[in-house]
N, C-alpha and C positions, 0 to 999 in steps of 0.2 A: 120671421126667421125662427128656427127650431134652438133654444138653449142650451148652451155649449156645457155637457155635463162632465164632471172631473174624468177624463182620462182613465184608463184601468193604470195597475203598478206595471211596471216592465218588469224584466228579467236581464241583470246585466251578468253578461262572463266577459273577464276576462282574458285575453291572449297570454299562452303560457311566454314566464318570461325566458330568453334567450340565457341561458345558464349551465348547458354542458363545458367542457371544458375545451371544445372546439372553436364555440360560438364565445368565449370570454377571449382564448386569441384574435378572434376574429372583432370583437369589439375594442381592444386594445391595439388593434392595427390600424380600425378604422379611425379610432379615436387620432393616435400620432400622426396617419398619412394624410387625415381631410382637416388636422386640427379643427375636431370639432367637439364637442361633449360625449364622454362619455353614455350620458341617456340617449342622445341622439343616436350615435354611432350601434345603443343597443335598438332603437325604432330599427335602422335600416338591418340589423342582421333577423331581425327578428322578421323582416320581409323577402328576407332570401340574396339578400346583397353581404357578400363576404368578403371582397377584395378588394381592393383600391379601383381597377380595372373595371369588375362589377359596377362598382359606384360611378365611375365616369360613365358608362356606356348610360345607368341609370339615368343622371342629371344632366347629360351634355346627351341627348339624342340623337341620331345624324341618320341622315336618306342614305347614308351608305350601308345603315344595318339591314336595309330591307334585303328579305332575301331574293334570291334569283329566281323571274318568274318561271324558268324552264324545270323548275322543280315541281311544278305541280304535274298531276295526271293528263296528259291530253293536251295539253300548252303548244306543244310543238303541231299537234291536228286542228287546233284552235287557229292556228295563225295561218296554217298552209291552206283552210277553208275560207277564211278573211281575204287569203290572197290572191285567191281561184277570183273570189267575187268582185273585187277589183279592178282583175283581172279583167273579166266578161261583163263589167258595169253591170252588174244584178244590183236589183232592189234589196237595201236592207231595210231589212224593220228592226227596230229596238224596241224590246217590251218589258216594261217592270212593274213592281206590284203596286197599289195604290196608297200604300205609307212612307214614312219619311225615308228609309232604307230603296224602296224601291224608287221614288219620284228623284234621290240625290244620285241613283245609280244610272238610271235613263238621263238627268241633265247630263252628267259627267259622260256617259262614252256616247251619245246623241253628239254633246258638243264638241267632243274632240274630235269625231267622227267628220263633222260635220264642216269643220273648217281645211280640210282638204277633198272629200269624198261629195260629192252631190245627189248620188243617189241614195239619200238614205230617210225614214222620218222615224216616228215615236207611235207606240199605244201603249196605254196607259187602259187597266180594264175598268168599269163602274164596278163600283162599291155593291151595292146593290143590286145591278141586273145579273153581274156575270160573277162577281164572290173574287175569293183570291186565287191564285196562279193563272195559267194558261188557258183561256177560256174556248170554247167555240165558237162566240161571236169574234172574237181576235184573229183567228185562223180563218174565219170565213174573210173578215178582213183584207187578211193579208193578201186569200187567195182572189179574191175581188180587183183588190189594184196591184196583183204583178206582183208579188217579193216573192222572192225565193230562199232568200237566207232571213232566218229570224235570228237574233240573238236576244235571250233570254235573262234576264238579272234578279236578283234576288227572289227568284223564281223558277219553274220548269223540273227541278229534280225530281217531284214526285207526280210530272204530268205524261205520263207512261201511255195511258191513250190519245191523247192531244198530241203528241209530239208523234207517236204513229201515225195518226189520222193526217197531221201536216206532211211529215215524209211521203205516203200515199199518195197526197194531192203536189206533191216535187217541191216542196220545200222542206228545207236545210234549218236545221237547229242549232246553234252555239250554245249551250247553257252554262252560264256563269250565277251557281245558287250557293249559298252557305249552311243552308239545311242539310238533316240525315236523309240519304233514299229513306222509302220507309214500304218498299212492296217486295213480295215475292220469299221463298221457305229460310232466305239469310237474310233478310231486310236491305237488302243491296243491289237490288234490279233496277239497272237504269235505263231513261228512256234510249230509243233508237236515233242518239244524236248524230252531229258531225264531229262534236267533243262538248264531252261534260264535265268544267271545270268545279269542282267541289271537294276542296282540302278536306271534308268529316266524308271522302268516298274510302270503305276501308282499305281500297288496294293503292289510297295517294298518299304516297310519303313525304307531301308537302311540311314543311319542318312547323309551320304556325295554323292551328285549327282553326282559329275563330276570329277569320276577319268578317265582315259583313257583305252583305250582295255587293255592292258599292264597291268594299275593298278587293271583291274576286276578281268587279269589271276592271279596275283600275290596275291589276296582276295583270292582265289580257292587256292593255293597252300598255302597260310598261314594257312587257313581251312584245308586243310590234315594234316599240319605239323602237328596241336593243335590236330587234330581227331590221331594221330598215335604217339603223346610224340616226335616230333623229334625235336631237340632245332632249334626254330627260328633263329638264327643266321646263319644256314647253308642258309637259303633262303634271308637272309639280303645282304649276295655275291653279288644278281643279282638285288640291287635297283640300278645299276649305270645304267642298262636297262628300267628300270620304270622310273628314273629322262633322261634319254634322249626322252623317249615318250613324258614326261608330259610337255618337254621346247617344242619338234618338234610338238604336236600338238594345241599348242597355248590354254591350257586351265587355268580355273585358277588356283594361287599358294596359295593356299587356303586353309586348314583345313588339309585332309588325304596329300593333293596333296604336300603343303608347304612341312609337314614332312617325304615323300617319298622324294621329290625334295632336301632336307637340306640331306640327309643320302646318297643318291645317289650319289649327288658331292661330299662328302667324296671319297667315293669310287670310282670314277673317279679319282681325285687328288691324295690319298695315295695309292692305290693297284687296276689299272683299268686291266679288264682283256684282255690278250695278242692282242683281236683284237682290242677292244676300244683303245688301247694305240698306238698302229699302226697306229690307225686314226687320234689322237691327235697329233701324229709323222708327217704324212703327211698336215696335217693342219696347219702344221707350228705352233703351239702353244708351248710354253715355259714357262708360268705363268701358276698359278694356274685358271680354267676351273669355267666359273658362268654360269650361263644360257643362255648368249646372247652370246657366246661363244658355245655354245651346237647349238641354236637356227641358226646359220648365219656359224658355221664350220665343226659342226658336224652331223648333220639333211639333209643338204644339200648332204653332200656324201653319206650318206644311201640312200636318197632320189635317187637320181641318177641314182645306179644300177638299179632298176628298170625300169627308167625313157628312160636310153639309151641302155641296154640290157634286162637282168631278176635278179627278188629284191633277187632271191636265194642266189645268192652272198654275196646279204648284211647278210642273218642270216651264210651264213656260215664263214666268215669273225668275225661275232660275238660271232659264237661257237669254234672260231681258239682254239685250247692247245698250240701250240708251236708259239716264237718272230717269226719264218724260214715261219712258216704258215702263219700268221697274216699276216706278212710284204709285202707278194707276195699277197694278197687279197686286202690289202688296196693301196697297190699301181695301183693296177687294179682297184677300186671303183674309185681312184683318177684321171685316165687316164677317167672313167667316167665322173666325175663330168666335170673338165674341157672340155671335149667333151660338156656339158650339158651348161656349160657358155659360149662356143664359139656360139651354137646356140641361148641361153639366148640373148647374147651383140647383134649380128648380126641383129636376129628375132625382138628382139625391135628398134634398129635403123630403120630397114626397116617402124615398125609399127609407129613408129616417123614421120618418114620422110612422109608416109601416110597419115596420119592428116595435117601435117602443110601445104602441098601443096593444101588441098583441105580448100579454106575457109569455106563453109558448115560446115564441117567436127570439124574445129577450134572453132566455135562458138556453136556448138552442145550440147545437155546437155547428151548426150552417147557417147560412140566410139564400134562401132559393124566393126571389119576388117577381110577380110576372103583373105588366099591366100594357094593356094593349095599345095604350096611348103616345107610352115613350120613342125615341129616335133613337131606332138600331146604329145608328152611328157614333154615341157619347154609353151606349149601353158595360161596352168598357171601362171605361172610365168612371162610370160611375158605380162599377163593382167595387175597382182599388178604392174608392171616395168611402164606401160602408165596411174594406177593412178597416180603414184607418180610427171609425167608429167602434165598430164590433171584429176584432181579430181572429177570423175565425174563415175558411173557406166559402166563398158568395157566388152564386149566381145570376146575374140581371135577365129579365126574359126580358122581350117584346112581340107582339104580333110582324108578320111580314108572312106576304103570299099567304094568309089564312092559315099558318102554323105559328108555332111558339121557336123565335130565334132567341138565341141565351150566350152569353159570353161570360164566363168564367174566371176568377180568380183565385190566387192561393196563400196560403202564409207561406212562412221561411220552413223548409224542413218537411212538409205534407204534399203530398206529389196528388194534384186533383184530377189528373187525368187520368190515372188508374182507379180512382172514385167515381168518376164520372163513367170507366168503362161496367165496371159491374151494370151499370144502368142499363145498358146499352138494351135491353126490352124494350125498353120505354122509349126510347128515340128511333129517330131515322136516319141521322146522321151527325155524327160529331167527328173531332181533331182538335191539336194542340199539343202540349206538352208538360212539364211536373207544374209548374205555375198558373198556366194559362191557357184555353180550350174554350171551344165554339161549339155549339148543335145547333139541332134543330129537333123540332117533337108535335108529334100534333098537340091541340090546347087543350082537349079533354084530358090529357094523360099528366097535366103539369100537377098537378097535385097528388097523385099516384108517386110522381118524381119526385117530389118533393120530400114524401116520407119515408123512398128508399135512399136518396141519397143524404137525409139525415142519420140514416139507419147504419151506413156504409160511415160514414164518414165519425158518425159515434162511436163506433167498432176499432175504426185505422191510429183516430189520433191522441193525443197525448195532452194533457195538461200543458205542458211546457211546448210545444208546438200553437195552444191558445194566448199563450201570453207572448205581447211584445218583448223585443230585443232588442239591449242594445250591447253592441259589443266593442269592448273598450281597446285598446293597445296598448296603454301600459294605464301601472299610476304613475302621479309626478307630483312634486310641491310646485308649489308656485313661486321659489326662489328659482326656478328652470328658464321661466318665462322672461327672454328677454329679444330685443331686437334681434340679433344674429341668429338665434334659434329658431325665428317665426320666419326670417329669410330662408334660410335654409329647407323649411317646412314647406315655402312656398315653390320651391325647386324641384319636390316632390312631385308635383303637377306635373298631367293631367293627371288629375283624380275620376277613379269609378271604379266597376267590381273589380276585385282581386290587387286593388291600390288605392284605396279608399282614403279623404282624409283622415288623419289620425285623431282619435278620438281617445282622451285622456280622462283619470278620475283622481281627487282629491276628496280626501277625508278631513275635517276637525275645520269645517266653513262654518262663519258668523257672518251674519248680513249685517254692513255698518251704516246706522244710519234708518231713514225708510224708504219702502221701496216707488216706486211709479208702476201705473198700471197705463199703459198702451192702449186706445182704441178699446178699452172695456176686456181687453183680453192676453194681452202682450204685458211680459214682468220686464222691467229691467233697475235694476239694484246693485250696489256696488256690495261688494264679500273681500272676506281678509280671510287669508287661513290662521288657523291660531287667536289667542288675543291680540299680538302686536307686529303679525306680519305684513307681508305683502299685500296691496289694496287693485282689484281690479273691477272694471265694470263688467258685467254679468247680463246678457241680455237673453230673456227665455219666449219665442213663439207659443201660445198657448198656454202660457205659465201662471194667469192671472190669480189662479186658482191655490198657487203656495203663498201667497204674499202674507196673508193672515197667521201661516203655521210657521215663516219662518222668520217672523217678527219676534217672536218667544225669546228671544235672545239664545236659544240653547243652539249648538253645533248641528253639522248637516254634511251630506255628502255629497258631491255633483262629479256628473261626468259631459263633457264640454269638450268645442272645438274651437282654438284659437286662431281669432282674425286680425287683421288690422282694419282700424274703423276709420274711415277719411269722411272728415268731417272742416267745413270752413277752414279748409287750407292745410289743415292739421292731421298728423298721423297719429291712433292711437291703438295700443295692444285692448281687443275687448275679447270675455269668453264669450263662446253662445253653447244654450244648454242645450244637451242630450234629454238630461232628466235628472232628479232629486230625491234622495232618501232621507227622511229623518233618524 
């Protein structure tokens, strides 16, 4: 194992605090009408919640905020194509992409599909042979055994020739994707569908942009139910599918997203179906299921099957009926996944070790690594693995077909895809966007690549773009922290982008006492603010490394999110740390 070296400093900002003289009414309102605290009352305006009404809609979410599917573009052609094929018993095909978004999108309208309609089945494309969206082996597919109507999910809006080629050969497209078009002189040439369901199409006035594949399909089948009298609630079953896209594909929890996200972990938690629960079994999970928990136990395993075999697994896993079935599916995604983290741990040690031997390499404002031995499948993952080391824009290569395959990552604020297009001599093909991006290049030219897009990337970015971040939502003493408060925080859920947990910082901390070191690397230490304040336990992931500096007895700063720690029977208030300033 490669030695866990101290961490670089972060960079903490703070959120401006709410202090016009609008937002002091509106904290003063909040405060009297939810009888809550004042600091409180400033977290939620400081997130955009003003009114009493705000507030409810915020912490009491309800299925009736969703909005009406016939708002989106093409809804009403979507359904009148649905009903032709029903109609004339035509073959559907459902096809979605091979990650968590796409394999939760294919169970959910497969399965609803499929419990009154007979003619219908699933593909799902390899990883490998055919890449992501719409492929030609898919269509050759379809046309092989008879479908006529494809519907598409988190997929198809930017497959402009495939979905011609399929029209040509008489089959019908639905596409239901969450992506931008991205061809043609206004970037908004859609394919030659039956309807192309896509709230980011510029001419759809759908009110909420950023649901996921999942949650377009799930607009489309809400839209039947309402066009055919069938009680919503039968399709409410499969939000615990929609709330695992919406945490795995990292969007925000926001508007339709919150309240699919709030209804979905319900039904994860109180009645998940036979395969989700099997996966929660093998996950080791035992408590009730939030999103970072979805995000880092359950994303991961779906992910996987795809990753180290084919994603088919994962939908048929999530269309399991019986525990006997589910159980022998999840334990095979799980012999996956861990197949997926052994290359995971190894491939990034290796990539570790890579850097640090080369000073260049150390001092660099990229890391581009290529070695022909790794699995194009965790090559992702193990980009995000060497920001977390070196913060800075990364590229993983691999061999595949006798070229150099590479997947991309990015920091907060540095847009890699427009980095990686100046390249574009040097490759053959690439995509993605300000985060995240794929090519491809022949192998002679990787190191040619590598010194123009340190060159590009030395030019674009900023010091402060190199350094981590974190970023706080208010200060607070530690006289704040109390039971009712951490309630109330917890109501805040579901947490992720754009409603993040709230992350606080305190100044004039004393460590009381000494601390404990964890597993050779985990702090946890109990702090008083002040000499003779408040006393809370403080538990830090990778913190092993302040124990020595902040033993000195002198004052300290930390910025922290507060949990409740169940522990033998017992509830207690603990912080966990962000990070530490002396």
């Amino acid at each position: 194992m490669i030695a866990q070296p101290t961490p670089p400093p972060k960079r903490w900002i703070t959120k401006p605090f709410p202090n016009s003289p609008a937002q002091r009414v509106a904290i003063e309102s909040l405060t009297q009408s939810l009888n809550i605290s004042p600091f409180l009352a400033s977290l939620l305006v400081q997130r955009g919640i003003h009114t009493f009404e705000e507030a409810r809609s915020f912490f009491r979410p309800e299925l009736g905020h969703l909005h009406d599917p016939f708002l989106m573009k093409d809804m009403d052609r979507a359904i009148e194509r649905l009903k032709l094929a029903f109609l004339r018993q035509e073959k559907i095909l459902v096809y979605g992409d091979y990650d968590v978004d796409g394999t939760t999108s294919v169970a959910l309208f497969y399965g609803f599909l499929k419990t009154f309609y007979p003619h219908v089945d699933y593909y799902i494309p390899d990883r490998y042979k055919e890449g992501y969206g719409v492929s030609k082996a898919g269509i050759d597919w379809a046309v092989a055994n008879e479908f006529t109507l494809i519907v598409s999910l988190d997929c198809g809006i930017k497959s402009i020739d495939r979905v011609t080629e399929a029209w040509e050969l008489g089959i019908d497209f639905i596409i239901c994707d969450h992506h931008r078009p991205g061809r043609g002189t206004d970037g908004d040439e859609l394919p030659p569908a039956a309807a192309v369901l896509d709230p980011k199409r510029s001419d759809c006035d759908y009110p909420y942009k950023e649901l996921t594949g999942c949650g377009v399909g799930f607009k489309l089948l809400q839209a039947y139910c309402i066009f055919e009298n069938i009680p919503l609630e039968t399709l409410f079953g499969y939000l615990d599918l929609v709330a695992i896209s919406i945490a795995s594909d990292i969007v925000p929890i926001t508007g339709e997203n919150r309240v699919m996200a709030h209804y979905g972990l319900k039904v994860l938690n109180q009645s998940p179906r036979p395969g989700v629960k099997a996966l929660i079994k093998v996950a080791g999970f035992t408590r009730e299921l939030d999103i970072t928990n979805v995000v880092f136990g359950l994303g991961p395993r779906i992910n996987a099957a795809g990753r180290i075999q084919h994603a088919r697994a994962a939908v048929q896993l999530m269309l399991s009926h019986s525990e006997e079935e589910a159980d022998q599916f999840a334990l095979e995604i799980n012999k996956h996944n861990a197949s997926r983290r052994e290359f995971d741990t190894t491939m990034t040690e290796q990539a570790l070790s890579m850097i640090r031997r080369n000073e260049t390499m150390v001092k660099a404002k990229t890391t581009v690594l290529y070695d022909a031995t790794w699995h194009k499948g965790v090559i992702g993952i193990v980009a995000s693995r060497c920001i977390e080391h070196f913060h800075r824009p990364t590229i993983i290569l691999t061999q595949s077909h006798n070229k150099a395959a590479g997947s991309a990552r990015s920091v907060p604020g540095f847009d890699v895809y427009e980095a990686i297009e100046e390249c574009a001599d040097l490759l053959e093909q690439f995509g993605g966007h300000t985060f995240a991006a794929g090519m491809t290049l022949p192998i002679d030219n990787i190191e040619a690549f590598r010194r123009k897009f340190e060159e590009v990337v030395a030019r674009r970015i900023s010091e402060e773009h190199l350094t981590p971040l974190v970023e706080i939502d208010l200060p607070m003493d530690f006289s704040e922290i109390e039971p009712k408060m951490v309630r109330i925080l917890k109501q805040m859920a579901p947490f992720g982008p754009q409603n993040m947990c709230p992350v606080f910082m305190t100044d004039d901390v004393y460590m009381v006492g000494l601390p404990t070191i964890m597993k050779e690397k985990h702090l946890k230490m109990t702090v008083r603010q002040g000499r003779s304040g408040h006393t809370f336990t403080a538990v830090g992931f990778g913190f092993a490394h302040w124990a020595d500096q902040l033993s000195t007895g002198e004052p300290f700063s930390i910025c922290y999110q507060v949990e409740e720690n169940h522990y033998g029977g017992n509830i207690s208030l603990q912080l966990m740390l962000r990070d530490i300033k002396c």
